[in-house]
N, CA, C and O atoms as CSV, one atom per row, in Angstrom:
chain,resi,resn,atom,element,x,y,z
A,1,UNK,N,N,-164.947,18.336,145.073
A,1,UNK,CA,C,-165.969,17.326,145.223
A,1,UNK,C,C,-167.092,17.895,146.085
A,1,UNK,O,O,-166.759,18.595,147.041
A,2,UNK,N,N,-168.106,17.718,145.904
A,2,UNK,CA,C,-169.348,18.337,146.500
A,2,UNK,C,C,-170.352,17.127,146.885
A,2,UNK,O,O,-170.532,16.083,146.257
A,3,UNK,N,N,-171.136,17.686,148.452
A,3,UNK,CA,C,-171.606,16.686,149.272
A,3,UNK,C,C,-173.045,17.471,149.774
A,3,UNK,O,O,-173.205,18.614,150.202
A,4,UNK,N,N,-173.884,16.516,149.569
A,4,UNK,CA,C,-175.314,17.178,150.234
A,4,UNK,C,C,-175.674,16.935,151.521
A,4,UNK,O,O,-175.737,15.846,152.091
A,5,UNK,N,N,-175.893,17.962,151.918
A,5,UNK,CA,C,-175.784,18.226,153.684
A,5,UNK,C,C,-177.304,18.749,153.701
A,5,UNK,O,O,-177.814,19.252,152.700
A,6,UNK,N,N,-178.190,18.541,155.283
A,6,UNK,CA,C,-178.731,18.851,155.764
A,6,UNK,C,C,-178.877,20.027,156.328
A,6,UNK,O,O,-178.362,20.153,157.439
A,7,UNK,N,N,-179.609,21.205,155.733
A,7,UNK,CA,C,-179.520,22.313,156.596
A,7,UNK,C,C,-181.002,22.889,157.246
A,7,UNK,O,O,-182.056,23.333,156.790
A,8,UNK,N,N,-180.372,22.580,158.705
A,8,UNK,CA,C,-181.976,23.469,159.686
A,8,UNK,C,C,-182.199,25.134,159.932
A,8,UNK,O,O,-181.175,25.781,160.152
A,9,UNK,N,N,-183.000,25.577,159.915
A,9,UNK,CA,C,-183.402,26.635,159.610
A,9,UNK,C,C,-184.330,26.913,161.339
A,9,UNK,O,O,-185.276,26.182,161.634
A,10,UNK,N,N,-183.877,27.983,162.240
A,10,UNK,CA,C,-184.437,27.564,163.662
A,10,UNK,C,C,-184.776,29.417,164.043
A,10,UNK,O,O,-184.021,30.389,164.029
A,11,UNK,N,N,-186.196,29.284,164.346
A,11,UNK,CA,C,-186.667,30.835,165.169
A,11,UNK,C,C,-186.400,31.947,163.738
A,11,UNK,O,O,-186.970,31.758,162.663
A,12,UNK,N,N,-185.802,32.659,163.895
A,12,UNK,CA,C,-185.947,33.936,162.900
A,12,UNK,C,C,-185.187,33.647,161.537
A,12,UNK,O,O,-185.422,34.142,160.434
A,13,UNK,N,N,-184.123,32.631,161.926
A,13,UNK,CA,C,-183.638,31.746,160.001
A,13,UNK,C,C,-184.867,31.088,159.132
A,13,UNK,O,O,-185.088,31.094,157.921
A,14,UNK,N,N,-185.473,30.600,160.081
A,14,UNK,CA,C,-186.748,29.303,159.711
A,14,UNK,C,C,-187.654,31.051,158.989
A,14,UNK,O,O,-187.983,31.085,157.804
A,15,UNK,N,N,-187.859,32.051,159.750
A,15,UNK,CA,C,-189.167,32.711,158.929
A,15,UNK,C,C,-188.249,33.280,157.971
A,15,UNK,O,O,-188.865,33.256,156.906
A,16,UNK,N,N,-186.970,33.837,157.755
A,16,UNK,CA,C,-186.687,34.681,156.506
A,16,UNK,C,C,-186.923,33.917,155.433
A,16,UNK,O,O,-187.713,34.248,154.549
A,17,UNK,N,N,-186.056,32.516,155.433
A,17,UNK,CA,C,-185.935,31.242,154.460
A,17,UNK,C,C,-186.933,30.722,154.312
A,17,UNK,O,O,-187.038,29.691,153.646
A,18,UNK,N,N,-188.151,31.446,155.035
A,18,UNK,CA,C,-189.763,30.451,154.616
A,18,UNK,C,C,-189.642,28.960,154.495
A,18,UNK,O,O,-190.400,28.367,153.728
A,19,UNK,N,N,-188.472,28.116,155.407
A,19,UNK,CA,C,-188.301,27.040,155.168
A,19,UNK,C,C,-187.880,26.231,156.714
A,19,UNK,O,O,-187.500,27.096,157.503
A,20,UNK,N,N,-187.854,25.083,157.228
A,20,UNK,CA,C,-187.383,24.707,158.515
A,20,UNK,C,C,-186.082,23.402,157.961
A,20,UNK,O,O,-185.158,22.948,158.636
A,21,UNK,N,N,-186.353,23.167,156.929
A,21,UNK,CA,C,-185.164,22.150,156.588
A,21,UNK,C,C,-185.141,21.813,155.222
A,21,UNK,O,O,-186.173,21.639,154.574
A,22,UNK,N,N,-183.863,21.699,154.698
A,22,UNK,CA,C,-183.553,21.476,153.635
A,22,UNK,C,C,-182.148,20.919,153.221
A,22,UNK,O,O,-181.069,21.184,153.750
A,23,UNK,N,N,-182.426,19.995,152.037
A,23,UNK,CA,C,-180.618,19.353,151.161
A,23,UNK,C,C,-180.360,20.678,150.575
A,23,UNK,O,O,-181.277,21.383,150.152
A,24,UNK,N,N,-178.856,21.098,150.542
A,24,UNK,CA,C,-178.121,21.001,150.062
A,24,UNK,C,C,-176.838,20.773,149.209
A,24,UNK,O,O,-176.032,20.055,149.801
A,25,UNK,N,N,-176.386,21.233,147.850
A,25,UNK,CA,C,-175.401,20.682,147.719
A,25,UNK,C,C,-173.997,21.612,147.747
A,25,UNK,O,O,-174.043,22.607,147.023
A,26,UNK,N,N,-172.908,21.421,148.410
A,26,UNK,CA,C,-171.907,22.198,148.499
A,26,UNK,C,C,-170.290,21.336,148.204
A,26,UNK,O,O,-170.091,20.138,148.001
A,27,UNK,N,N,-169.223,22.590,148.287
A,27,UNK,CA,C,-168.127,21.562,148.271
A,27,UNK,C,C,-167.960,21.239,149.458
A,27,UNK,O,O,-168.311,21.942,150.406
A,28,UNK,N,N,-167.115,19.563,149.595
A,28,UNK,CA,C,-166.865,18.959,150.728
A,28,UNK,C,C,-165.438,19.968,151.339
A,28,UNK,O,O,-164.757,19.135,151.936
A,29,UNK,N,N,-165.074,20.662,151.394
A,29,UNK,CA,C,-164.137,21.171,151.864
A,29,UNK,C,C,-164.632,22.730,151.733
A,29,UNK,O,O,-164.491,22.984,150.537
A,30,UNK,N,N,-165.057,23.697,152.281
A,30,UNK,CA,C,-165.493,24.474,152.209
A,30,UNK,C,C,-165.553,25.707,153.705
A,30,UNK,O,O,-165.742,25.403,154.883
A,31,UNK,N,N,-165.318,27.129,153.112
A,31,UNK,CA,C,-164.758,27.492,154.672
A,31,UNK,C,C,-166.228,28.128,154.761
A,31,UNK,O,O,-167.040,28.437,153.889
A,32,UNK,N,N,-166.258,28.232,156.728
A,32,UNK,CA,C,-167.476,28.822,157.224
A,32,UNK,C,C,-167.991,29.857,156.596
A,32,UNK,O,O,-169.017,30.360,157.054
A,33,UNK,N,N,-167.522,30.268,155.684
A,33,UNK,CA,C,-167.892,31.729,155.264
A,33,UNK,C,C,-168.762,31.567,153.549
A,33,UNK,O,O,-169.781,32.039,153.044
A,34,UNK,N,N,-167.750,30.700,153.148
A,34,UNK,CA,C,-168.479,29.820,151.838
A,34,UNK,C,C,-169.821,29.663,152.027
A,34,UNK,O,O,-170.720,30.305,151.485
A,35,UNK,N,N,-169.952,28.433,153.132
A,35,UNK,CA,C,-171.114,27.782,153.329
A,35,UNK,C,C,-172.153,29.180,153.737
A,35,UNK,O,O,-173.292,29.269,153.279
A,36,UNK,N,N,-171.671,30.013,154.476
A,36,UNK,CA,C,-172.949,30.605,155.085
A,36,UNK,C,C,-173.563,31.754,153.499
A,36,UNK,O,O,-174.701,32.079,153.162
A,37,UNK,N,N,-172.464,32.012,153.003
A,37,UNK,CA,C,-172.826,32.666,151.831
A,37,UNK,C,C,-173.419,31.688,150.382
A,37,UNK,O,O,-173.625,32.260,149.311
A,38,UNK,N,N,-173.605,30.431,150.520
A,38,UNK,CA,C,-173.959,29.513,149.860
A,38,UNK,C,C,-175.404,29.854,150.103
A,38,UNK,O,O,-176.292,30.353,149.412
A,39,UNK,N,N,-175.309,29.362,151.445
A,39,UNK,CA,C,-176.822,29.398,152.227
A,39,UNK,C,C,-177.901,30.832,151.346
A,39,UNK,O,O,-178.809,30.845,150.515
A,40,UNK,N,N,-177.282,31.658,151.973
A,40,UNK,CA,C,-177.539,33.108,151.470
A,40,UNK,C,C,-178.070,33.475,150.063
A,40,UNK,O,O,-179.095,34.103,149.800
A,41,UNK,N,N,-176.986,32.855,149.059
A,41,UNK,CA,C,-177.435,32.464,147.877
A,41,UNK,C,C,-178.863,32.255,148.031
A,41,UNK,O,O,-179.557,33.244,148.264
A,42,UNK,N,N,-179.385,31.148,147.937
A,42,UNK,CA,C,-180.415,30.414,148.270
A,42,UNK,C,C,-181.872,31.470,148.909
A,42,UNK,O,O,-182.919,31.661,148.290
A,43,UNK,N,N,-181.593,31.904,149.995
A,43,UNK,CA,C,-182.494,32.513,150.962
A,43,UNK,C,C,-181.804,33.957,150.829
A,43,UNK,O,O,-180.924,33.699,151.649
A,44,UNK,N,N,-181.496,35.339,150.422
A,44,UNK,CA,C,-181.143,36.160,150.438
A,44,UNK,C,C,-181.573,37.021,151.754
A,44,UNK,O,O,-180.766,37.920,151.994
A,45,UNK,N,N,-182.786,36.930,152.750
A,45,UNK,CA,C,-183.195,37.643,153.219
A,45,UNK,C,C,-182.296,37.070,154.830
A,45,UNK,O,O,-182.650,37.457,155.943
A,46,UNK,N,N,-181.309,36.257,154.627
A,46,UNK,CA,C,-180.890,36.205,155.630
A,46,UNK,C,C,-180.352,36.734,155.998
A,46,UNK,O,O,-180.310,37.022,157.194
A,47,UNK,N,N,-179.376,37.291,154.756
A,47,UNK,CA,C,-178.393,38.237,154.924
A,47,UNK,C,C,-178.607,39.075,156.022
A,47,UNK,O,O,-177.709,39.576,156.699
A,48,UNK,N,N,-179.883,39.231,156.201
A,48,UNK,CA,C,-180.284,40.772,157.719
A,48,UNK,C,C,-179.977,40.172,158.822
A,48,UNK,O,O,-180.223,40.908,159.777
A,49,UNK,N,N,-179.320,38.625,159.291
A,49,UNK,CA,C,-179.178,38.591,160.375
A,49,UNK,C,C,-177.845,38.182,160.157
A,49,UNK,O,O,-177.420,37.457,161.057
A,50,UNK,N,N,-177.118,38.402,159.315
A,50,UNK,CA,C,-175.537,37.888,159.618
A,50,UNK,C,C,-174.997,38.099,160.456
A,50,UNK,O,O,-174.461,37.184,161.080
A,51,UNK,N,N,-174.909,39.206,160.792
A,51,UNK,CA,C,-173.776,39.788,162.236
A,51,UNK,C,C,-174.429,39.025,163.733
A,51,UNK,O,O,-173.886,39.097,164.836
A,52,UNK,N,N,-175.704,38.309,163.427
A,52,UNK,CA,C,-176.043,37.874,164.804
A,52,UNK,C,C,-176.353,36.723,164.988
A,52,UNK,O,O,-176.866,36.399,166.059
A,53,UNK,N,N,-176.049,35.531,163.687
A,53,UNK,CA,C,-176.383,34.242,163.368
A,53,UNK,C,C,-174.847,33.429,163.661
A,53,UNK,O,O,-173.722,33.930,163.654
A,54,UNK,N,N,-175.175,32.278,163.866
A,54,UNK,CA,C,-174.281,31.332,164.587
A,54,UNK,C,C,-174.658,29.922,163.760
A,54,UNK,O,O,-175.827,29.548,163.668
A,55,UNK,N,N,-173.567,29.199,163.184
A,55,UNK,CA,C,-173.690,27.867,162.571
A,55,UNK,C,C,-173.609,26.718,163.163
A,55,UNK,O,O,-172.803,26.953,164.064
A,56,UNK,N,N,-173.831,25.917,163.228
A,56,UNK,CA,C,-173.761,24.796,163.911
A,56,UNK,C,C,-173.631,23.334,162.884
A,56,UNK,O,O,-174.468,22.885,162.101
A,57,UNK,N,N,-172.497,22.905,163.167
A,57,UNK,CA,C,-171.938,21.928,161.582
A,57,UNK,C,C,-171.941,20.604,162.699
A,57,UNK,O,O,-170.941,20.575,163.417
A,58,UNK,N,N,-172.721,19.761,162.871
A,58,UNK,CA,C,-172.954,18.428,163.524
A,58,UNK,C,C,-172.497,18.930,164.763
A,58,UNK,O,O,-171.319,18.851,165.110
A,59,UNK,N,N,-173.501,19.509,165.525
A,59,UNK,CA,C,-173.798,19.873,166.521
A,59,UNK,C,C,-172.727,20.727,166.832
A,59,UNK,O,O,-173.016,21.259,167.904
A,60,UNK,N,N,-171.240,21.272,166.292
A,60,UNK,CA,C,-170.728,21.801,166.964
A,60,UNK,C,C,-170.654,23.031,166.204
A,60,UNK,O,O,-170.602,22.969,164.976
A,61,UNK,N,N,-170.640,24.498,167.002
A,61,UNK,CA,C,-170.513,25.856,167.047
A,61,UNK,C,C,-169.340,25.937,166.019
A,61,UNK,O,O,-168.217,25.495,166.262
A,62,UNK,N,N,-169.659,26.472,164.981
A,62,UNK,CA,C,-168.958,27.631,163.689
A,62,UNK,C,C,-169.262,28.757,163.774
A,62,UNK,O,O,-170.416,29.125,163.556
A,63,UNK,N,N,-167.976,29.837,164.223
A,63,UNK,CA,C,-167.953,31.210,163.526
A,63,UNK,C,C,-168.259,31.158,161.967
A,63,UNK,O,O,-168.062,30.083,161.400
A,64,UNK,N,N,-168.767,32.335,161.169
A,64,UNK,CA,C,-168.511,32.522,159.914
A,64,UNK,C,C,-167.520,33.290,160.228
A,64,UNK,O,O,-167.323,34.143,161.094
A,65,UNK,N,N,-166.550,32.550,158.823
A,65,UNK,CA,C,-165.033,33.100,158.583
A,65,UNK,C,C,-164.736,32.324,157.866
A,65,UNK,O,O,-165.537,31.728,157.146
A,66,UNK,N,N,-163.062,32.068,157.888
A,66,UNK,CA,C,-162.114,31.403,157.265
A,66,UNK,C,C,-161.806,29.840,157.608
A,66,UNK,O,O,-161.029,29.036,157.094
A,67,UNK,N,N,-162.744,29.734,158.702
A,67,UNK,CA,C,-162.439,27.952,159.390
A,67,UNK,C,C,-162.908,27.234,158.354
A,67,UNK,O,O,-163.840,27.627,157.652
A,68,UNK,N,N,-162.259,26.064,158.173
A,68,UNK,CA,C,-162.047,25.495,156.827
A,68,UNK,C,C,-162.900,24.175,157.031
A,68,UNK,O,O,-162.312,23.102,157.171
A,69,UNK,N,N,-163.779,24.221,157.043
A,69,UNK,CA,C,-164.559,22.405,157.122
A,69,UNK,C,C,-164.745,21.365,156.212
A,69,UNK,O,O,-164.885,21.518,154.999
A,70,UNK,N,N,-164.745,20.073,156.947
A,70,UNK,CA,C,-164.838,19.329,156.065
A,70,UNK,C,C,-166.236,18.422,156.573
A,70,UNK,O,O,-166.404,17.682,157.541
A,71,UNK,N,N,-167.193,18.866,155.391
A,71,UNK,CA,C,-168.304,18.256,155.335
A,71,UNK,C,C,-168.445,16.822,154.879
A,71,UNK,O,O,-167.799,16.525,153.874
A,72,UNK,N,N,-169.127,15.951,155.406
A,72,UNK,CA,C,-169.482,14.389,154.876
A,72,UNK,C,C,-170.757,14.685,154.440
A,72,UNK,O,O,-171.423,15.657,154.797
A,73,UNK,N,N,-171.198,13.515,153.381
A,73,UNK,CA,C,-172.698,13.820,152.775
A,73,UNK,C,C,-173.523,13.527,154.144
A,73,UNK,O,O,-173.151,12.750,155.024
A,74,UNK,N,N,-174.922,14.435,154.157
A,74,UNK,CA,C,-175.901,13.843,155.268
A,74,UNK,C,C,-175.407,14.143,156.342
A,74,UNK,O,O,-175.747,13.462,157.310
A,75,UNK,N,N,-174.290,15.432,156.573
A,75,UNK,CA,C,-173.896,16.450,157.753
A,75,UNK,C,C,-174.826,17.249,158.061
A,75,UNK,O,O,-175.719,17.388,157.225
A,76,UNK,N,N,-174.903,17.978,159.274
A,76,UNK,CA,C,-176.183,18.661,159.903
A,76,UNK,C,C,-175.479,19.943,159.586
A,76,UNK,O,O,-174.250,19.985,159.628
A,77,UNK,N,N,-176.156,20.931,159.289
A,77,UNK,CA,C,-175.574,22.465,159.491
A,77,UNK,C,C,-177.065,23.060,160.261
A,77,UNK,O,O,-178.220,22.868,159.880
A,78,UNK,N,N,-176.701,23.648,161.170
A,78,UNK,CA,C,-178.224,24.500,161.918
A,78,UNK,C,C,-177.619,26.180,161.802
A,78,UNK,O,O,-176.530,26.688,162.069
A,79,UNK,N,N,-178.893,26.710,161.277
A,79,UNK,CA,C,-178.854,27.889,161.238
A,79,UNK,C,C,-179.218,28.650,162.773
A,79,UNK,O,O,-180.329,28.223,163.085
A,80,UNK,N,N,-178.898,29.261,163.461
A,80,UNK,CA,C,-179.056,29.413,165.004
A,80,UNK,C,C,-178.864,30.819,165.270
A,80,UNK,O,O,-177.767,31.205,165.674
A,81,UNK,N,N,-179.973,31.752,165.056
A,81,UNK,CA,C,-179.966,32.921,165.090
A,81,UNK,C,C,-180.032,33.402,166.775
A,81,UNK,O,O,-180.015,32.426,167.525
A,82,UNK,N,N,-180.091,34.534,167.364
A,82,UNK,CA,C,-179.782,35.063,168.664
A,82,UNK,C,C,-181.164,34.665,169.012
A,82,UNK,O,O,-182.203,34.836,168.373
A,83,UNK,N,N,-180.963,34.099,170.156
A,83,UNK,CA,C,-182.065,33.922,171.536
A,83,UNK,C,C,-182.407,35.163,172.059
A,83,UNK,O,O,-181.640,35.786,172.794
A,84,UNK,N,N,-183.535,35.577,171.722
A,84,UNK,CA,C,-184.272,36.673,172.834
A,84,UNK,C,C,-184.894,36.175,173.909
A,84,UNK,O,O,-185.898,35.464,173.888
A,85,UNK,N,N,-184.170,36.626,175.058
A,85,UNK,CA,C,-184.640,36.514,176.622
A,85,UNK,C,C,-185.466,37.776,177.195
A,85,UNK,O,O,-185.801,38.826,176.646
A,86,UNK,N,N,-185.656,37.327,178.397
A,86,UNK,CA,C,-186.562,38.957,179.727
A,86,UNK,C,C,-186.972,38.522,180.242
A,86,UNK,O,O,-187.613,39.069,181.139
C-alpha cells in the first residue's frame, strides 16, 4: 500500500533537487534505504551527498539502512545534509 508524504529539501539537498518541497508517493512500509533511494530516483544529483545526508521522518533522525518505517499519508521526511560551521 503506498502513501504520499511530504518531502523537504534543506541547504545543499534544496540546490541539487532544484526543489525546497515536494509530494511524494511511496510504500507505507518502507526501509530507510528504500525511501532515500526513491528520493534519488527522482533527483539523481543527490546521490553526491549520500555518505553525508541525514533523514528526518516527522521530526525524528533516520540513518539510511535497513530501519523499517512506517509512513502515514502527509508524513514529513526532511532531507538534512551536513552543517558547515568556523
Amino acid at each position: 500500500m503506498s502513501c504520499e508524504v511530504l518531502v523537504l529539501y534543506f541547504a545543499k539537498s534544496a540546490e541539487l533537487a532544484d526543489v525546497r518541497s515536494e509530494h511524494i508517493s511511496v510504500a507505507q512500509q518502507i526501509t530507510s534505504k528504500q525511501l532515500w533511494e526513491e528520493i534519488v530516483s527522482r533527483h539523481p544529483r543527490l546521490a553526491a551527498i549520500r555518505d553525508h545526508v541525514v533523514l528526518a521522518v516527522c521530526q525524528e533522525y533516520v540513518i539510511i539502512g535497513d530501519q523499517l518505517l512506517f509512513l502515514q499519508p502527509g508524513d514529513e521526511v526532511a532531507i538534512i545534509p551536513p552543517i558547515s560551521g568556523g
